[in-house]
C-alpha positions as CSV (number, residue, x, y, z in Angstrom):
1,X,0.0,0.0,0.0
2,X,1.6,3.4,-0.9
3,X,1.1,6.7,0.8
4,X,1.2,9.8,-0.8
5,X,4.6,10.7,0.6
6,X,6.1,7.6,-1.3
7,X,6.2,8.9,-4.7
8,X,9.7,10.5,-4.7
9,X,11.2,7.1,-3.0
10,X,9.9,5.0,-5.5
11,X,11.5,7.3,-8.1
12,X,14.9,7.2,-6.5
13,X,14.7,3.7,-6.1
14,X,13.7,3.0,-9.7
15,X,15.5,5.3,-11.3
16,X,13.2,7.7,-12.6
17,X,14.5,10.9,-11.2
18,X,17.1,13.0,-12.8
19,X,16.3,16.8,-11.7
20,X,14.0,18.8,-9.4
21,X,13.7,22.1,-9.3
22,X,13.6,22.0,-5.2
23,X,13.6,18.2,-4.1
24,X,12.8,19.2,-0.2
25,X,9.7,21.6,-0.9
26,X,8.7,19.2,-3.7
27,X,8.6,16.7,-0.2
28,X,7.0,18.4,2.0
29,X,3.9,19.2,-0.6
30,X,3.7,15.4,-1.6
31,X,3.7,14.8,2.3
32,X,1.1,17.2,3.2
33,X,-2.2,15.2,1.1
34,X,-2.8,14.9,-2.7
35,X,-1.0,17.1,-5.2
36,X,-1.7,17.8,-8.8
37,X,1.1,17.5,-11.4
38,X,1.2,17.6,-15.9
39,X,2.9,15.9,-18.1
40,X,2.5,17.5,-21.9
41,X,2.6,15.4,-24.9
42,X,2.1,17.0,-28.6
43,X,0.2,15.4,-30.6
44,X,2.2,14.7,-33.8
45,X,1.3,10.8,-34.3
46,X,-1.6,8.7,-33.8
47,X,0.3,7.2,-31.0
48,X,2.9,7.5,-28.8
49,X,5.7,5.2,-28.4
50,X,8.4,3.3,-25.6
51,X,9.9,6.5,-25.5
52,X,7.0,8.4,-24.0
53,X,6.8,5.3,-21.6
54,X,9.0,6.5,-19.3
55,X,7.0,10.0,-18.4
56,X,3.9,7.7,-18.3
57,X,5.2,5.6,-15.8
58,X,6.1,8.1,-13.7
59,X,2.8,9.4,-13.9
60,X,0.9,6.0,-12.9
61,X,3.3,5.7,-10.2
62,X,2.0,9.3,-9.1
63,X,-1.8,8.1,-8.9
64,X,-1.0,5.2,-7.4
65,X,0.2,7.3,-4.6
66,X,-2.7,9.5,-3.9
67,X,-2.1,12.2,-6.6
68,X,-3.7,13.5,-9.3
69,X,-2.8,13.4,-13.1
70,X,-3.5,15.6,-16.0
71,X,-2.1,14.8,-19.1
72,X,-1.8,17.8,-21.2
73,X,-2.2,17.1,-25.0
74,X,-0.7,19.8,-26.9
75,X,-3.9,20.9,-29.0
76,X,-2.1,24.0,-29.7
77,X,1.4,23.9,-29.2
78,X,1.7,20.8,-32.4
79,X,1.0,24.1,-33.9
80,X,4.1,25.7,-32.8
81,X,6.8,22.7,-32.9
82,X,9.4,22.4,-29.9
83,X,12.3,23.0,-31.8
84,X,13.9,20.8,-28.7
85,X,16.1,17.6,-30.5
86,X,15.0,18.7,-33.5
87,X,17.0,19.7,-36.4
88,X,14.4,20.8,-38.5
89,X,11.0,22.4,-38.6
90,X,7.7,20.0,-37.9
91,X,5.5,19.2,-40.2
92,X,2.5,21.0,-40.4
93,X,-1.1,19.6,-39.2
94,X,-4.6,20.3,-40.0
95,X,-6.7,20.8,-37.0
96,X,-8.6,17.6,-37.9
97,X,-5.1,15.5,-37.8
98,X,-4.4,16.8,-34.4
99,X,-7.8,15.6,-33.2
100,X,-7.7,12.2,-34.6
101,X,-3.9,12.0,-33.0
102,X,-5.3,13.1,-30.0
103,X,-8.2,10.6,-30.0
104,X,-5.8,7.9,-30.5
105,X,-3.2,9.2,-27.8
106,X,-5.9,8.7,-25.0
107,X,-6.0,4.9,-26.1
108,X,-2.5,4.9,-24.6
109,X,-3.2,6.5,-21.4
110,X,-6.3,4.9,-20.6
111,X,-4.1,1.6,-20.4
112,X,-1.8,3.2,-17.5
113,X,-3.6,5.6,-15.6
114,X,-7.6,5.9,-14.6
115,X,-9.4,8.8,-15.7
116,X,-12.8,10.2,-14.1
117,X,-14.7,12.7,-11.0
118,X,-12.6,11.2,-8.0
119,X,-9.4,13.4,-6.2
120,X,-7.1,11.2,-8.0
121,X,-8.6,10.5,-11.0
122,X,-6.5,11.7,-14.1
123,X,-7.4,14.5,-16.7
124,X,-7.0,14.9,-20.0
125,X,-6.9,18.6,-21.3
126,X,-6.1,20.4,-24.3
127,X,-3.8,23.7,-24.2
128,X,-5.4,24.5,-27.3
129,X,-8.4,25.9,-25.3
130,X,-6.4,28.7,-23.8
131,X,-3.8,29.1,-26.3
132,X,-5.8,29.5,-29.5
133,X,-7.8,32.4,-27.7
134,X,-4.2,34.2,-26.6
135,X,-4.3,37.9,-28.3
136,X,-1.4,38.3,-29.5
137,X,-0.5,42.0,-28.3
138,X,-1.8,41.1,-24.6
139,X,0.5,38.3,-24.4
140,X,3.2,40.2,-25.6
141,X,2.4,43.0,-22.9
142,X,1.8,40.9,-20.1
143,X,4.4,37.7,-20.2
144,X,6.9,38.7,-22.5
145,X,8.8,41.1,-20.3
146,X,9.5,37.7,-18.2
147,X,11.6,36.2,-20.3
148,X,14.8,36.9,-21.2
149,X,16.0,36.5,-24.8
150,X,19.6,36.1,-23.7
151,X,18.2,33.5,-21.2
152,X,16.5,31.6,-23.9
153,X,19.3,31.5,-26.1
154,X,21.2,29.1,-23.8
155,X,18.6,26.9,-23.9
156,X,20.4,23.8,-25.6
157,X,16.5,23.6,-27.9
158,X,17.3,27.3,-29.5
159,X,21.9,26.8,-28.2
160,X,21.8,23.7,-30.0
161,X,19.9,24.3,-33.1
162,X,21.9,27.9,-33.8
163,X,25.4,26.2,-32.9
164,X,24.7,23.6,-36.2
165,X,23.6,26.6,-38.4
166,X,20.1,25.2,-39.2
167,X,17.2,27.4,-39.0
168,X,15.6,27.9,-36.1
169,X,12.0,29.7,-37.1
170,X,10.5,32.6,-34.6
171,X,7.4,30.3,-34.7
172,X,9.8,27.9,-32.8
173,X,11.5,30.5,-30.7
174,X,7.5,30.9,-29.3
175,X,7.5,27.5,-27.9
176,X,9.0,28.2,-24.7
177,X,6.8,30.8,-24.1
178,X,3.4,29.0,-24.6
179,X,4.9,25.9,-22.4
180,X,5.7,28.3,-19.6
181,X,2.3,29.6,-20.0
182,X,0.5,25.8,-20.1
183,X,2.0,25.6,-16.4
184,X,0.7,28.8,-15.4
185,X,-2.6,28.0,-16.7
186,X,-2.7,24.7,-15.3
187,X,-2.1,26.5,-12.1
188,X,-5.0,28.6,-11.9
189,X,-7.4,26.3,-13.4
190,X,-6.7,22.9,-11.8
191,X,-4.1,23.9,-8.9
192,X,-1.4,22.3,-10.7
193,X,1.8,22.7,-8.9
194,X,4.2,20.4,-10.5
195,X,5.7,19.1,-13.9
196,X,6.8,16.4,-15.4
197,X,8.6,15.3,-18.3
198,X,12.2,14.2,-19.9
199,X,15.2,16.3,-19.3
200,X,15.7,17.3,-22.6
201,X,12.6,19.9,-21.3
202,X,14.5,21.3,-18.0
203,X,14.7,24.5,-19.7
204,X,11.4,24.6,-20.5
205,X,9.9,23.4,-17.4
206,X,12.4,26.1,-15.6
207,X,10.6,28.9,-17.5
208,X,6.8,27.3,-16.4
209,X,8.0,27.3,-12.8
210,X,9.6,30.6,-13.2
211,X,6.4,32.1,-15.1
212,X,4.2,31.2,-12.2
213,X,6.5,32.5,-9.4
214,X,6.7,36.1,-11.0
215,X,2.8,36.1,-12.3
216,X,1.4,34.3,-9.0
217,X,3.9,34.7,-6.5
218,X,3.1,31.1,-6.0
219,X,5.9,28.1,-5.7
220,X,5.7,25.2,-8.4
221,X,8.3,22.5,-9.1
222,X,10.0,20.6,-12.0
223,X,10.9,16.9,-12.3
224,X,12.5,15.5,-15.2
225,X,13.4,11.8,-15.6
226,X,16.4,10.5,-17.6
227,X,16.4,9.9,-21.4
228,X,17.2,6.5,-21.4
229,X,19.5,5.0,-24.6
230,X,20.7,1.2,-24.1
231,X,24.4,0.0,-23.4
232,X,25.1,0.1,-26.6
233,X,24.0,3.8,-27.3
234,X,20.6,3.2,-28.8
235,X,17.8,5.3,-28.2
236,X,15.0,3.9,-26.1
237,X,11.5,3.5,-28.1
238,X,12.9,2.4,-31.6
239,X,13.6,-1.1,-33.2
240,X,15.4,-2.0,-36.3
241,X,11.7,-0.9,-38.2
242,X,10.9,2.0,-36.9
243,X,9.3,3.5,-33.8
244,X,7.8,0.9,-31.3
245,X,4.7,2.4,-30.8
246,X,2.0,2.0,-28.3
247,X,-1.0,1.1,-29.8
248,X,-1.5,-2.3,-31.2
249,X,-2.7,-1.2,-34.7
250,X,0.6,0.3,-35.1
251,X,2.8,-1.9,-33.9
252,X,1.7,-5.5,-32.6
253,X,1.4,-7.3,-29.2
254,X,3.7,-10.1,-30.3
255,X,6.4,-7.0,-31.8
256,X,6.4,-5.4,-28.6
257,X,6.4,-8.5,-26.4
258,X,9.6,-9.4,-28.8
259,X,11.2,-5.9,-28.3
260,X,11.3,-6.4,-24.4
261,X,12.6,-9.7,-25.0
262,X,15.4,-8.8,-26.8
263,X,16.7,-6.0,-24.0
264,X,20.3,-6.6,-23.8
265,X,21.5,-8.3,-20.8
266,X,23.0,-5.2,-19.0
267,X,19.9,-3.2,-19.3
268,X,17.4,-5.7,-18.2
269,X,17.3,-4.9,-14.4
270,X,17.1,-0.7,-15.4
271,X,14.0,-1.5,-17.5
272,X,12.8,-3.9,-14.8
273,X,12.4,-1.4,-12.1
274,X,11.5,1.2,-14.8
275,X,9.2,-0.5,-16.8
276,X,7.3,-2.6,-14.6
277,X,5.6,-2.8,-11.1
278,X,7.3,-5.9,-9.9
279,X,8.4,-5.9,-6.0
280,X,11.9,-4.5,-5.3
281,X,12.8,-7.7,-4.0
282,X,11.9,-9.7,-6.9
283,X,13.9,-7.1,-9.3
284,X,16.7,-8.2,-6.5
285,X,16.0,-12.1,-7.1
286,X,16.3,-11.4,-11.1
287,X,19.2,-9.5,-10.8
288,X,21.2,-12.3,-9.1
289,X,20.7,-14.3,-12.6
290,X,24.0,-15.0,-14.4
291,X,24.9,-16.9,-17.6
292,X,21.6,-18.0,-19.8
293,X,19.1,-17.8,-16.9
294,X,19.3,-13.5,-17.4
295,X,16.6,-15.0,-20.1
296,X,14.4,-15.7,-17.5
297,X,14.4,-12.2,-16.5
298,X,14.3,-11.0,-19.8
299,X,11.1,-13.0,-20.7
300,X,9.7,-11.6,-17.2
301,X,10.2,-8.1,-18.5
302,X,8.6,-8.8,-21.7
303,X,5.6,-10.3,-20.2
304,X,5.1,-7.4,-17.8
305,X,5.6,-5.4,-20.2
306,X,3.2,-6.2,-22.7
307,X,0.7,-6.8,-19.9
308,X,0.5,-3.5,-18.7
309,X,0.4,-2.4,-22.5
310,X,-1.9,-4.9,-24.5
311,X,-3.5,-6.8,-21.5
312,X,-3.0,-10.2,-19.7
313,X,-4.3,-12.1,-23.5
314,X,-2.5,-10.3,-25.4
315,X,0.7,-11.2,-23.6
316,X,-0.4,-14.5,-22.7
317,X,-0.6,-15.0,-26.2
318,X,2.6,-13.4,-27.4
319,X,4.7,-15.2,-24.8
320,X,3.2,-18.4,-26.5
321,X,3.8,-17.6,-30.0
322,X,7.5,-16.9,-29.0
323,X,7.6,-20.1,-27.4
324,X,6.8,-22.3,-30.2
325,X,8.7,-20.3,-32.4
326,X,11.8,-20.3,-30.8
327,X,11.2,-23.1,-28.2
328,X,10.2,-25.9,-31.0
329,X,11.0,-24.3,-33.8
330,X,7.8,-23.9,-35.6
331,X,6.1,-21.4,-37.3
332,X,3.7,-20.7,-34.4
333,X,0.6,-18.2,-35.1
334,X,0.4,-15.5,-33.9
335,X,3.8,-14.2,-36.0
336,X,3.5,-11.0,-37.5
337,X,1.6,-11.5,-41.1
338,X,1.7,-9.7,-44.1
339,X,-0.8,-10.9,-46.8
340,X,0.9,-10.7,-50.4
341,X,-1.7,-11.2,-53.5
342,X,-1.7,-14.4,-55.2
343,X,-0.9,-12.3,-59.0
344,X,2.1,-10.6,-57.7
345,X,3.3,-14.6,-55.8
346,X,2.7,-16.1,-59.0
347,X,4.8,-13.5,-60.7
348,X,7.7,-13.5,-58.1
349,X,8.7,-11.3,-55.7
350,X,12.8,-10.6,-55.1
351,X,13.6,-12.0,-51.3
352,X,14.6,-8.5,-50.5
353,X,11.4,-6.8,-51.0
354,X,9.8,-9.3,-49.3
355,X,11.5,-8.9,-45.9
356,X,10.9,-5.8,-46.4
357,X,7.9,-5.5,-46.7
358,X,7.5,-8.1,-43.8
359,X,9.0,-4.9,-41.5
360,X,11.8,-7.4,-40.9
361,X,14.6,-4.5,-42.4
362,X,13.9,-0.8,-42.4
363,X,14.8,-0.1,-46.2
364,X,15.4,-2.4,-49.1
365,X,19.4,-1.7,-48.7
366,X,18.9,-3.1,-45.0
367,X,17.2,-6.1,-46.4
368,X,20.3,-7.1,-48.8
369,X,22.6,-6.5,-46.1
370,X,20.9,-8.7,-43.9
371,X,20.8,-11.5,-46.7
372,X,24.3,-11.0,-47.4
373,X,25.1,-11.6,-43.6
374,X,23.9,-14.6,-44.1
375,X,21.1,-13.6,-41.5
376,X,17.6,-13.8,-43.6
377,X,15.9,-17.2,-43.9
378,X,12.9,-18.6,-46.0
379,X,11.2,-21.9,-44.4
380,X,14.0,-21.7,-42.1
381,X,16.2,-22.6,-44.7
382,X,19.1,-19.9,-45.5
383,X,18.7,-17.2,-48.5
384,X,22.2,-17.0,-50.4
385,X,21.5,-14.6,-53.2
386,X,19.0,-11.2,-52.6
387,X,18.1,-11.8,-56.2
388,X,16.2,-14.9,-55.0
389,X,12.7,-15.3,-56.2
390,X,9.8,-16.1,-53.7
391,X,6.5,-17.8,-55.7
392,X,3.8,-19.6,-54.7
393,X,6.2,-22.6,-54.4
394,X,7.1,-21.2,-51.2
395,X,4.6,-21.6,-50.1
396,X,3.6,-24.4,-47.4
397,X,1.4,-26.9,-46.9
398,X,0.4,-25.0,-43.8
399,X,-0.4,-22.4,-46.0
400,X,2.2,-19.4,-45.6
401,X,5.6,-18.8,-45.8
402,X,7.8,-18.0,-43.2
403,X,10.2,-15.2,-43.1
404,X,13.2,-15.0,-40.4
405,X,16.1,-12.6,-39.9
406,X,18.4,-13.8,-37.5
407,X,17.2,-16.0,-34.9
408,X,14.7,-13.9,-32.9
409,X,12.9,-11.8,-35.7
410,X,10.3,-13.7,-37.9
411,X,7.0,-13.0,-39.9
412,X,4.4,-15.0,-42.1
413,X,3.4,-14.6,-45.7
414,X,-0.4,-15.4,-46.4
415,X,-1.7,-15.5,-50.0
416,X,-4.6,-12.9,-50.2
């Protein structure tokens, strides 16, 4: 049973906290009853991916402690772009893009935290509903003498982005503004006195905490978690395909079941504790594993991890599928499928499009690579030449064709 004082131990002891504004007064609130933090989230996909994971966790954790919530989808500020870890100007939406993103965004978080009426329950609001009625010579009048442009210049999103020599737009430059402004908004409206979010936004979060202590002489805090790469340098949230996103019709169960599974064996206790709820001493037990039984761990992680994402089936399921097809060897169901028409088998199709098309290589220059490693495998038996034709010959008497590169990725090929 956790108390709302608990939240900042759990995120030492998981290692979720990076930086806080003022750690002992950020203490002292949580210990006093329930407090009301945001975390903000643009809405540039129809989905958010591992990456965003970690922010959400923290988050969950938070309710589960007595506090409450809001997620903050960035209605207007997708507008804008935050030019931070960007090197280029964002895309453009329509308004009705940035609705259906945002529909499809609270799919995610309605997997990880509980919305509703209660003291804890979490919100979802929209900074578009303040910032798209902003005039534009008020704002200027009233905020902008609060912030200083050398100030914001050392902020590595604008330091950064001038230091390459690539443009860095005043639509851009705005973005700091209208974030400091979401906090002091959330302030007044809701009582929000915290933020969250990955420390690539400290500077950001800084001004929010900043705006509300010159506008409202009132004291708010920052907490940023780490941005987490893997030991070998890669950054958390992508696989060999593409982003590993959070919503099943982007990216499936068994994928993401398979991308925990593969953690390397130096990260798996950091994505344990992060990652999943499991009991500190269980973490303890895993991390006492050595040689082949860190798989054990690893399949733990997988299993949580998919659970908490896709539901107890769903990873039921994909824990089976990998067993059969790693396990005994067989092309179990539940493998990602791609259907292929029966004109364009009967024609042929080169290997290398094929695996790519599976999502088993990013680009078609990744597939032949991978089949001149000696790595890609039709029916388990071993592609030499990325010339090779696939037909309907390939096909089985089980009715597909199976598609494997290396020994942990595979997919099936249906005839349409």
């Amino acid at each position: 049973m956790t108390s709302t004082s608990d939240f900042l131990h759990i995120m030492q002891e998981r290692g979720f906290l990076h930086q806080c504004t003022d750690i002992d007064g950020l203490r002292k609130q949580l210990e006093s009853g329930t407090v009301t933090c945001y975390t903000g989230y643009d809405a540039t996909a129809t989905s958010l991916h591992a990456g965003s994971l970690l922010s959400i966790m923290m988050m969950r954790w938070f309710q589960k402690c007595g506090h409450r919530p809001i997620v903050l989808m960035g209605g207007g500020t997708t507008k804008v772009g935050d030019p931070t870890g960007k090197d280029e100007s964002r895309k453009m939406l329509s308004d009705a893009d940035i609705d259906n993103n945002i529909a499809g965004i609270r799919k995610v978080f309605q997997k990880f935290i509980t919305f509703g009426n209660s003291p804890t329950d979490a919100l979802m609001v929209n900074n578009a509903e303040w910032l798209e009625k902003i005039n534009y010579i008020e704002f200027l009048r009233d905020y902008g003498p609060h912030f200083s442009v050398n100030r914001m210049l050392t902020m590595d999103s604008v330091r950064l982005r001038l230091e390459r020599e690539q443009s860095l737009s005043f639509l851009e430059f705005n973005y700091m503004l209208l974030q400091a402004y979401d906090f002091l908004e959330l302030y007044r409206r809701y009582g929000c006195t915290a933020q969250f979010g990955g420390s690539d936004q400290w500077g950001n979060i800084i001004g929010g905490v900043d705006l509300v202590r010159r506008i409202l002489q009132k004291e708010s805090f920052g907490l940023t978690c780490p941005l987490l790469t893997t030991s070998s340098g890669k950054k958390m949230g992508k696989s060999a395909t593409g982003a590993v996103w959070l919503n099943d019709d982007m990216f499936s169960a068994y994928d993401y079941y398979q991308y925990w599974r593969n953690t390397e064996d130096t990260d798996v206790v950091r994505m344990l504790k992060i990652y999943t709820e499991l009991p500190m001493d269980e973490i303890a037990r895993l991390e006492a594993l050595r040689g082949g039984e860190i798989n054990e761990a690893k399949k733990i992680l997988a299993f949580e991890a998919t659970r908490m994402c896709h539901g107890q089936k769903a990873a039921e399921d994909a824990a089976e599928t990998a067993r059969k097809t790693f396990e005994e060897g067989g092309a179990a169901e539940g493998l990602p499928t791609i259907k292929i028409e029966n004109k364009a088998l009967s024609e042929g199709i080169p290997a290398f499009v094929l695996f790519k098309d599976a999502g088993l290589a990013a680009s078609g220059g990744e597939a032949r690579r991978l089949i001149a490693g000696g790595g890609a495998r039709i029916n388990d038996e071993k592609v030499d030449n990325d010339q090779r034709i696939v037909t309907l010959a390939d096909v089985g008497n089980d009715g597909h064709i199976k598609l494997s590169a290396g020994k942990k990725k595979h997919a099936l090929v249906v005839v349409a």
